[in-house]
ROFI-735252 format. One record per residue (C-alpha): residue number from 1; residue in one letter; x, y, z. Coordinates in nm, 2 decimals. Layout:
BEGIN
+-----+------+--------+--------+--------+
!  nr ! rest !      u !      v !      w !
+-----+------+--------+--------+--------+
! NUM !    A !      X !      Y !      Z !
...
+-----+------+--------+--------+--------+
//
This chain:
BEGIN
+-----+------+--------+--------+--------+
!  nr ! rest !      u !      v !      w !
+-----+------+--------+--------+--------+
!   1 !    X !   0.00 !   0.00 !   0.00 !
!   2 !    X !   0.15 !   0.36 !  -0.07 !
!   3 !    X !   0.29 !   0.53 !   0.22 !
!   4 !    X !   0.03 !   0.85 !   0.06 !
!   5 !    X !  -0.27 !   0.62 !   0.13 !
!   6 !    X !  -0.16 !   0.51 !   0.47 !
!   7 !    X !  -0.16 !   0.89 !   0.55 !
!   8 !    X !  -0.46 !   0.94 !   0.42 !
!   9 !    X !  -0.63 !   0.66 !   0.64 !
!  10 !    X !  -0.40 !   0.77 !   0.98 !
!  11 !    X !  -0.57 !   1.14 !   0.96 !
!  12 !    X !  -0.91 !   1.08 !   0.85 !
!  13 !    X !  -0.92 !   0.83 !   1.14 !
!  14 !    X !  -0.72 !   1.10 !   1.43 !
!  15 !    X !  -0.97 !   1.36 !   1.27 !
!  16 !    X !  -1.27 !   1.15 !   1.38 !
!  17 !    X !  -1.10 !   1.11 !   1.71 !
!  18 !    X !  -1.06 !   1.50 !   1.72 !
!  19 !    X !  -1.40 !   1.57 !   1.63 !
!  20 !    X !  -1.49 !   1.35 !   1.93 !
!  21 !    X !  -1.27 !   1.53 !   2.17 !
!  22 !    X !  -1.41 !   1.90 !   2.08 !
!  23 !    X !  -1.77 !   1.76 !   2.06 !
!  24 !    X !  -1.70 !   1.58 !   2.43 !
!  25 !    X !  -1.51 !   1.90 !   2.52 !
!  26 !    X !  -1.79 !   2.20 !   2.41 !
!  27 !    X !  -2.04 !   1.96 !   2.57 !
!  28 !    X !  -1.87 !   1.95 !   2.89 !
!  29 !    X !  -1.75 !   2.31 !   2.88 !
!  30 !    X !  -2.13 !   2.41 !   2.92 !
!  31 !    X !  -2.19 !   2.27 !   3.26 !
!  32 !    X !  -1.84 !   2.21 !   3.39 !
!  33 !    X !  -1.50 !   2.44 !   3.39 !
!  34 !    X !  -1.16 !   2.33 !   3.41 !
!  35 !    X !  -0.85 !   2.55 !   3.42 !
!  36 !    X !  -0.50 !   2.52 !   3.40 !
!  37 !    X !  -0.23 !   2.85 !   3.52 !
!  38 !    X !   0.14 !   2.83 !   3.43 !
!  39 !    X !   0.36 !   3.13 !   3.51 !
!  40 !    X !   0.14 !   3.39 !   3.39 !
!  41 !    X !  -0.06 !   3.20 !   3.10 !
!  42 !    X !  -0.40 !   3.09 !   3.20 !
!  43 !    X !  -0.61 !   2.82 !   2.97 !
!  44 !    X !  -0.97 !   2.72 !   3.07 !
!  45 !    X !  -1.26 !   2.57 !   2.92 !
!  46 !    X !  -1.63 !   2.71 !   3.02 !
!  47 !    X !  -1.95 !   2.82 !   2.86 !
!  48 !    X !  -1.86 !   2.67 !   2.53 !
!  49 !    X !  -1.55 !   2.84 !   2.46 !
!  50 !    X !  -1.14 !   2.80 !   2.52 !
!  51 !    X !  -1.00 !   3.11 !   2.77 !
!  52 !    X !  -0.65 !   3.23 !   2.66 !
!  53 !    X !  -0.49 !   3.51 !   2.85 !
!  54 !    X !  -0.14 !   3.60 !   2.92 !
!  55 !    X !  -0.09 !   3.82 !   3.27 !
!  56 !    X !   0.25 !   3.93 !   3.39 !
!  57 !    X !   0.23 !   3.73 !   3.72 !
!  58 !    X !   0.49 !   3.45 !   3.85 !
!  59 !    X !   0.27 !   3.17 !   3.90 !
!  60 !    X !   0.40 !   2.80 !   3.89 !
!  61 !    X !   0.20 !   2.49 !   3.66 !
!  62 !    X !  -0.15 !   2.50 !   3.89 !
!  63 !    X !  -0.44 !   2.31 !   3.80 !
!  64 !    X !  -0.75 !   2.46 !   3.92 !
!  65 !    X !  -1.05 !   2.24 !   4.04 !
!  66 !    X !  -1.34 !   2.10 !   3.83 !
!  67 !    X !  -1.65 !   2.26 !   3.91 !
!  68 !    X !  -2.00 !   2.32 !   3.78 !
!  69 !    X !  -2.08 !   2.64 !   3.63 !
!  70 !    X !  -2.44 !   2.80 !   3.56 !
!  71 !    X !  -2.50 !   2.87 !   3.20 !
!  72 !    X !  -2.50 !   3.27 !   3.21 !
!  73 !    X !  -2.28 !   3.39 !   2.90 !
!  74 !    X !  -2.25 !   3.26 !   2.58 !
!  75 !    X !  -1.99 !   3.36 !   2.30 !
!  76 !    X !  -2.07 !   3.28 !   1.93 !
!  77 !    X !  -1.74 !   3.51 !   1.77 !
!  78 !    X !  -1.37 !   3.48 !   1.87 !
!  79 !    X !  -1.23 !   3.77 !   2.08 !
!  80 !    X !  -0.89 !   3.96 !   2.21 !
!  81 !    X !  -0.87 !   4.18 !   2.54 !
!  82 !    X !  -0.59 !   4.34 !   2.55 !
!  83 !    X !  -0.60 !   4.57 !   2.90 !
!  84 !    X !  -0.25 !   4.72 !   3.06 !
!  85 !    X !  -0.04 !   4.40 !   3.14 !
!  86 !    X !  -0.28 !   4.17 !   3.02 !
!  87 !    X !  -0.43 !   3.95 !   2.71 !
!  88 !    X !  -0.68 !   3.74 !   2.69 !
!  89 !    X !  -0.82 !   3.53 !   2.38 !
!  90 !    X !  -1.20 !   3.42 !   2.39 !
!  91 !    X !  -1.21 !   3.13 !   2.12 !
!  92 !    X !  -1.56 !   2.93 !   2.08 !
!  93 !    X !  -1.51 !   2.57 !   2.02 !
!  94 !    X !  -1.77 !   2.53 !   1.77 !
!  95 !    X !  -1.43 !   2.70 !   1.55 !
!  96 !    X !  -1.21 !   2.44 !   1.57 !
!  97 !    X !  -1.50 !   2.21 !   1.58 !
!  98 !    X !  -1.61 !   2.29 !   1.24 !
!  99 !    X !  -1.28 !   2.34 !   1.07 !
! 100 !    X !  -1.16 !   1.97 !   1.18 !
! 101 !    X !  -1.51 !   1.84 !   1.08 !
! 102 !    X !  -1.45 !   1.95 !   0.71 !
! 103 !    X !  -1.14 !   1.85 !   0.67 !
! 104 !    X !  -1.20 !   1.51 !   0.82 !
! 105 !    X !  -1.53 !   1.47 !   0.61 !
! 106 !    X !  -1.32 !   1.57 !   0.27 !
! 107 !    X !  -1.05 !   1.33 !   0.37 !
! 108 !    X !  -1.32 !   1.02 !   0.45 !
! 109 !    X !  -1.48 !   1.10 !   0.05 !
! 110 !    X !  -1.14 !   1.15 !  -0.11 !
! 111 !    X !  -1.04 !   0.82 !   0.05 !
! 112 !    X !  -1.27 !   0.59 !  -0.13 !
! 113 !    X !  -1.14 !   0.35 !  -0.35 !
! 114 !    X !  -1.29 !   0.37 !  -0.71 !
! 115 !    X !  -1.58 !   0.17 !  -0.86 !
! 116 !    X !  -1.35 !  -0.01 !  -1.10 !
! 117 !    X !  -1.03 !  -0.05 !  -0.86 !
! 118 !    X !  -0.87 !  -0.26 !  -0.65 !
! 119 !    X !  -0.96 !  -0.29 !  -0.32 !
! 120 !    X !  -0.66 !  -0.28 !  -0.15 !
! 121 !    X !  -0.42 !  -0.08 !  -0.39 !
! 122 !    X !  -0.65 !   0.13 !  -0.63 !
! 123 !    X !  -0.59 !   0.02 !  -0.93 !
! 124 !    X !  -0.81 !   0.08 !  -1.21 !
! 125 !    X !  -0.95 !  -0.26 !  -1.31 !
! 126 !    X !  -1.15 !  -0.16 !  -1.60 !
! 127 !    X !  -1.11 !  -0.40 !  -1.87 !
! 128 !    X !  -0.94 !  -0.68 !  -1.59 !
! 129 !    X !  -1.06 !  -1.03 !  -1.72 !
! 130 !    X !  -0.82 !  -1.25 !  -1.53 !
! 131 !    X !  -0.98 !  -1.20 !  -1.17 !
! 132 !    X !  -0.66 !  -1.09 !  -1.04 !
! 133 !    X !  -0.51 !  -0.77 !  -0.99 !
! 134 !    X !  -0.15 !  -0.71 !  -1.21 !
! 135 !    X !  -0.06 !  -0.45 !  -0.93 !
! 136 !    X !  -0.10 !  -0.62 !  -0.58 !
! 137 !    X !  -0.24 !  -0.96 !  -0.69 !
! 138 !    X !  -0.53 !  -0.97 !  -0.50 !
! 139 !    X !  -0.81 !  -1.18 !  -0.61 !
! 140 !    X !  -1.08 !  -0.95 !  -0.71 !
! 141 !    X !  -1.48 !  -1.03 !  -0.61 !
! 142 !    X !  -1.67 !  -1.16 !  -0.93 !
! 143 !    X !  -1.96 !  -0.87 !  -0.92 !
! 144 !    X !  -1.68 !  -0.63 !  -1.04 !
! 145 !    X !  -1.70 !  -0.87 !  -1.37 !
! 146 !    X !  -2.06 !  -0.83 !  -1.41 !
+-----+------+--------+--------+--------+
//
């Protein structure tokens, strides 16, 4: 099989795992925050969205607790705060979401074999009488005959 192909089948199949993860994530992120702190940069997940900001503090790696939040603010647009000493980065997940979603739906359709090929390699069969494909020598199923 050609190293292209194996590529191919390794990041359509990670890109279904990733739409899983941001799905799982935005879900959770509506009831439940998590947030992590690591000498001045701040990440958290809540209300839908990912929280970047950058603050000129001297904090070590801190993980903050999981708790429930009430549903009270609701971003649908990315946006950047920037306030003396401070940045922060409001990115809804429904952004990466639906940027991973098309690229993993064009790589599932582009990864179909033809009609007339092989199953295995994707070699055009058309006009193959012996049953048997000259590329990879797999036998071929009769309806492809037909």
């Amino acid at each position: 099989m050609k190293l292209r192909i194996k590529k191919r089948r390794v990041f359509k199949w990670l890109g279904l795992v990733l739409n899983f993860f941001l799905i799982t994530a935005f879900a959770a992120s509506l009831k439940i925050s998590a947030s992590v702190y690591y000498r001045g940069y701040s990440v958290s997940v809540r209300y839908g969205c990912l929280f970047m900001s950058a603050e000129n503090t001297n904090r070590n790696l801190q993980f903050s607790s999981w708790r429930l939040i009430k549903p009270m603010m609701w971003t649908h647009w990315p946006e950047v705060d920037t306030q003396w000493r401070r940045t922060r980065i409001i990115l809804p997940i429904w952004i990466p979401l639906l940027l991973a979603a098309v690229v993993t739906v064009w790589l599932w359709k582009w990864d179909r074999p033809p009609k007339s090929g092989c199953v295995k390699c994707g070699y055009n069969l058309t006009g193959n009488v012996s049953g048997i494909c000259p590329e990879c020598g797999v036998p071929i199923p009769c309806k492809e005959f037909e």
